[in-house]
N, C-alpha and C positions, 0 to 999 in steps of 0.2 A: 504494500500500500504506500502511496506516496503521500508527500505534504496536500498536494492538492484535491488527493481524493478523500484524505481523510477529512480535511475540512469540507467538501461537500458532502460527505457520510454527516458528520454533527448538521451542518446545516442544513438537511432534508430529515435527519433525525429529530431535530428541534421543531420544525416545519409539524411533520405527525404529533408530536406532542402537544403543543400549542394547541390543534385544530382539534383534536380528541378532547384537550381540558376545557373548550369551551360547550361541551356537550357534559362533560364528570367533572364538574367542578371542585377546586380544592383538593385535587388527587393526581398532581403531577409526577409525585415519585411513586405511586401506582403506576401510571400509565405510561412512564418509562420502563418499570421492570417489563409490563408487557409489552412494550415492542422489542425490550433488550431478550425477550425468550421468544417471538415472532424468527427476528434476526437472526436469533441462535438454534434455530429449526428445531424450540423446543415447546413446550405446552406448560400454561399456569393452573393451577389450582390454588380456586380464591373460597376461603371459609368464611363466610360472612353470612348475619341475618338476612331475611329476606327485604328487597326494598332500598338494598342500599346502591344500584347503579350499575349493579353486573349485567344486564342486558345491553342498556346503553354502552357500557364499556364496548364490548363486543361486536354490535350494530355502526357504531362511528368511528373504531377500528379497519373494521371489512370498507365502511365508504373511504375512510381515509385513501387507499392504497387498491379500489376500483376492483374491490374483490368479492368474494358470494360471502353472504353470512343465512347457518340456519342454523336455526334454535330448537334442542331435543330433552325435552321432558323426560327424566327416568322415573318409573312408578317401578313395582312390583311385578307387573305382568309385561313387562318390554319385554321383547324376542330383541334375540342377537341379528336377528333378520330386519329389527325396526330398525336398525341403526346403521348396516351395512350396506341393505337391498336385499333381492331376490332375485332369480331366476324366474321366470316364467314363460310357458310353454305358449305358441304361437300357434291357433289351428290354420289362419290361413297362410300362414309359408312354413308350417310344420317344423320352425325350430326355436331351439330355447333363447329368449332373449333375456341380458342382463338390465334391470329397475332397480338405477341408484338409489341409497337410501341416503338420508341427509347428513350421512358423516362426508359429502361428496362436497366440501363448501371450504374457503378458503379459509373462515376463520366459524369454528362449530363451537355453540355455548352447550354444552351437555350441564344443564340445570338439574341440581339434586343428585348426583351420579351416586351417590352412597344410599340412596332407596330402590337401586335397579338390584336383581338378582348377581351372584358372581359371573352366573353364566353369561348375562350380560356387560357386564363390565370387563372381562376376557375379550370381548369381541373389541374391545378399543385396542387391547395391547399391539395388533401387530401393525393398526394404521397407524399406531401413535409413534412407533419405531421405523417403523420402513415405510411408510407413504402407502400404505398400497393396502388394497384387501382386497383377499383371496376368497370367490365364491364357488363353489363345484372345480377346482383346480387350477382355477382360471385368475389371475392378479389384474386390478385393476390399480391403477396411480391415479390419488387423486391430486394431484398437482403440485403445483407452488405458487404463492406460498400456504402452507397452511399450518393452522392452531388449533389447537383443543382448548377452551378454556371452561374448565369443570368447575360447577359451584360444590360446595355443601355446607349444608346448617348444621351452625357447632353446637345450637341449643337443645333443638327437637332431634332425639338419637331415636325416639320408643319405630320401630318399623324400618329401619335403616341396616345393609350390611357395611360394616367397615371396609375401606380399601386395603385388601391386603400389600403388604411391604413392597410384593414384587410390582403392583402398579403405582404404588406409587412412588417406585423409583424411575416411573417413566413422564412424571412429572419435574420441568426442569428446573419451576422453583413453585411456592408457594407462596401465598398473603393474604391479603385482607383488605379491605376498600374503606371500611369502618362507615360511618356517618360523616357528615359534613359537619365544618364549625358555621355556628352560629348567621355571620354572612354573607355561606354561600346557600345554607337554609334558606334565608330571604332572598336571596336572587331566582332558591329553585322553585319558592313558593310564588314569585313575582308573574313567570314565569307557566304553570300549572294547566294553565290552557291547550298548552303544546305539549300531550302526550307524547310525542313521538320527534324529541328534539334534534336525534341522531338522521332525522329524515333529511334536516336542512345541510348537514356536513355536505363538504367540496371536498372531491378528491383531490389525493397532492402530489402525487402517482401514481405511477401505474402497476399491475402485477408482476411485469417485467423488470420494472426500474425496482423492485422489494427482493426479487430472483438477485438481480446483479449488486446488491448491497449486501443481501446473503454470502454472495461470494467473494467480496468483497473483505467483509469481517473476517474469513476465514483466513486473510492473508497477514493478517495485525502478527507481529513480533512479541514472542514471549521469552523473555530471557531464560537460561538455564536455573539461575538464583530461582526464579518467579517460580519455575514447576520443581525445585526441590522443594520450597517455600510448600506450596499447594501440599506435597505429598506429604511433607512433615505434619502438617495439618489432617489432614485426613487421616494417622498415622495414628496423631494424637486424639480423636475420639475415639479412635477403636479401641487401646489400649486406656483409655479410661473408665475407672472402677465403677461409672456410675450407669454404663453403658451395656446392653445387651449385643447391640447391632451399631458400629459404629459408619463412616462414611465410606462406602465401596469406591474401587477404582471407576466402575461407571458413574459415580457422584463427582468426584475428582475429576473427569473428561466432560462431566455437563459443564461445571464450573470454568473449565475454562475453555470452552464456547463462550455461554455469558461474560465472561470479563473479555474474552477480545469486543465482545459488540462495545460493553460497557466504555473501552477507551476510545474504539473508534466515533462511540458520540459524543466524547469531550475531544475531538478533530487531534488524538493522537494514533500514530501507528506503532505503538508499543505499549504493552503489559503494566501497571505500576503493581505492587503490592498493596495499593492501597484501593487498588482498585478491586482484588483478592476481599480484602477485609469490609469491603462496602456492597461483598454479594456473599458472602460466605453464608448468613443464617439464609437469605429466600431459596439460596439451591439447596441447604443443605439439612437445615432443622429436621425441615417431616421426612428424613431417609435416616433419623439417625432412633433407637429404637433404646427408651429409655428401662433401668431396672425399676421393676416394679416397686424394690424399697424405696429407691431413690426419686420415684416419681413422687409417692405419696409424701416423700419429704418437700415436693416443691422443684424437684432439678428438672429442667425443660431442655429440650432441643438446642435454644438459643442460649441457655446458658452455658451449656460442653461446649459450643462454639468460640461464645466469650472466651472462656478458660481457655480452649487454642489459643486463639488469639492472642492472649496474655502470655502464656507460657510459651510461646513458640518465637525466637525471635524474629521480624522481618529481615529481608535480605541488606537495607539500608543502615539498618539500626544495627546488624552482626560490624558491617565496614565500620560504622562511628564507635563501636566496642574495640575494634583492630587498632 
């Protein structure tokens, strides 16, 4: 990546964010992580009450960047078929035709995903990995670019299956949108007329021009310091007493996707370490699988993190110890 590409990566990066925060007001470091996991061809999972903006998120998103967006309800009786497609048999040209199902969309809100059965929540794993589902043998690519962004309610658990570990290590970070302050309340209540505020978003590109920033990010320089750093870190939750499951080398390889995007939208072409420590909890918290004593003590996800952090020196701070 050169000087000049990087600064038109931050500056069409900025461009999306700006245009997205005026539809999710008051949630620009939200809506940066999600195009920093868009960029890093990974997918968010946001835990939030209901009402707080994950639809619009996702709706002026897909308009940002001139892309499909469809929105999938998980209940209890979804089929792994509601979500993929079907085949269906043709009597007037006597053969089987493939009927996308609406995981077929650039950016997909799969709402509630922790109320669908396992068997359907398996049917996301391998679009969510490889782009592509496989019907009667047959792979289909749903494109580029594309997102999954999964809700779930952290409150209402009664009729809900948990996501187990392996899915949701195929999530590339997670968060939370929370509520607005006070106002952007008043602006969204001003407002309230315009159910559908994401309708008026202006594209700012194209799906093409989001392909070649994809490839783009993947060119950004990471120093050798920068991925000893990384693995020390990840080293260090595992080997942590408080820890059952600490961060796998596929957590370690999301994270640093997310941080090359992460530099390239402050128009660098290089890794900081600090750029490590200002993504480490959203890729990393919900992959790390705390002991049941030490949870009812209080330790969370984002705290093992901190404690890396603290314990592990940066690569900057090792040279100013030299």
């Amino acid at each position: 990546m050169t000087r000049e590409q990087a600064a038109w990566f931050a500056e069409t990066f900025t461009r999306l964010v700006d245009t997205v925060g005026g539809v999710v007001l008051g949630k620009d470091d939200v809506i940066r992580l999600a195009f920093t996991a868009m960029l890093a061809e990974g997918h968010l999972l946001l835990e939030d009450a209901p009402g707080t903006g994950k639809t619009q998120l996702a709706k002026s998103m897909a308009a940002t960047v001139q892309g499909t967006n469809h929105r999938i309800q998980f209940t209890p009786d979804l089929l792994p078929s509601d979500v993929t497609g079907v085949t269906v048999y043709d009597q007037k040209t006597g053969e089987f035709e493939f009927h996308k199902g609406p995981i077929f969309a650039s950016i997909v809100l799969a709402d509630e995903i922790n109320r669908a059965s396992p068997k359907t929540q398996s049917a996301l794993l391998e679009v969510m990995e490889e782009g592509r589902v496989t019907v009667d043998g047959t792979p289909y690519s749903v494109g580029r670019p594309f997102m999954v962004i999964a809700t779930q309610n952290p409150i209402e658990q009664a009729g809900t299956y948990r996501l187990p570990e392996a899915q949701l290590d195929r999530f590339l970070m997670k968060t939370s949108i929370g509520y607005p302050g006070r106002e952007q309340t008043v602006r969204i209540l001003a407002g309230a007329s315009n159910r559908n505020a994401s309708a008026g978003v202006q594209p700012v590109i194209t799906t093409g021009a989001i392909a070649e920033m994809i490839d783009l990010a993947s060119t950004v320089h990471v120093d050798h310091a920068v991925l000893d750093y990384v693995a020390q870190l990840s080293e260090h939750t595992r080997e942590s007493k408080d820890t059952r499951l600490g961060v796998s080398v596929r957590g370690a390889m999301a994270l640093m996707r997310a941080v090359k995007v992460w530099a390239a939208s402050k128009g660098r072409a290089f890794v900081l370490p600090d750029d490590v420590k200002e993504l480490a909890q959203s890729v990393w918290a919900h992959r790390i699988v705390i002991d049941p004593e030490a949870e009812f003590s209080g330790v969370t996800g984002d705290r093992i993190i901190d404690r890396a952090i603290a314990d592990v020196a940066a690569p900057q701070d090792r040279q100013h110890a030299a």
